[in-house]
N, C-alpha and C positions, 0 to 999 in steps of 0.2 A: 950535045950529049942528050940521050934519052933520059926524061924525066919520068916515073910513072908513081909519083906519090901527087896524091890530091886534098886538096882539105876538106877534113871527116876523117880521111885517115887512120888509122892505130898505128904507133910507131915507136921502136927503140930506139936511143939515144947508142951509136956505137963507140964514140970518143968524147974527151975531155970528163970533167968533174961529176959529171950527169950520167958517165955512163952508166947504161942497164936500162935506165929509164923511163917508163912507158908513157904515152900523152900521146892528145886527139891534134892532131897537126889542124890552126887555126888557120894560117893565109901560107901562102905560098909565091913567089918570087921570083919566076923561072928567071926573067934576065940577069938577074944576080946568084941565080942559083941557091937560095936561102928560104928556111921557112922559120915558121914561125909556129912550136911544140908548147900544147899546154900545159903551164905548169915549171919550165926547164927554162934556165940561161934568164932567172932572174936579175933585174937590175935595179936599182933604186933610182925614181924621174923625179925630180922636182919641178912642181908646177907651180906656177902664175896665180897672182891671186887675181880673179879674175870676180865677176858679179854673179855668175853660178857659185862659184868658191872662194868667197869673199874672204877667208882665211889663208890660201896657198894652203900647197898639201906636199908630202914626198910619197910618191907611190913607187909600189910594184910593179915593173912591167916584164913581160915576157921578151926577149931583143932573139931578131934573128941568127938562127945555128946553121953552118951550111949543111946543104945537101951530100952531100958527102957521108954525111957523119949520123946520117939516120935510114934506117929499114923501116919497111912495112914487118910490123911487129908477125904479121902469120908465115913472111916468107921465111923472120928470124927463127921462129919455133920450128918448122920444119927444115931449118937447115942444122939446129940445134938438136934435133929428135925429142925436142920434148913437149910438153902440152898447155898450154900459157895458165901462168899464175896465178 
């Protein structure tokens, strides 16, 4: 399958919770087919207390969204007819 999203990116969110959603596509995945949109498909990671982080932590992370499910945000607008927001 032709892939032509890259990281840098501008990109909609077309399905799931997130839809509409615009973010800078951060890594990308082709053999899995998945990227990885900033900002979208929040998850909560608990970490290790490790000697950098001598406390453990629960972060935020971003988890990958498939490919599928995201446009390059200018090809969205102009198939949309409208003018990005």
């Amino acid at each position: 399958m032709k892939q032509n999203i890259k990281a840098g990116d501008e990109v909609v969110v077309l399905a799931g919770n997130q839809r509409g959603d615009r973010g800078k596509v951060l890594q990308v995945f082709p053999r899995r087919q998945r990227v990885i949109v900033e900002g979208v498909n929040k998850r909560k990671h608990h970490e290790r207390k490790t000697q950098d982080n001598p406390e453990g932590a629960i972060v935020e992370r971003e988890n990958p969204i498939h490919l599928s499910n995201v446009m390059k945000a200018a090809l969205y607008d102009q198939k949309r007819g409208s003018a990005p927001a």
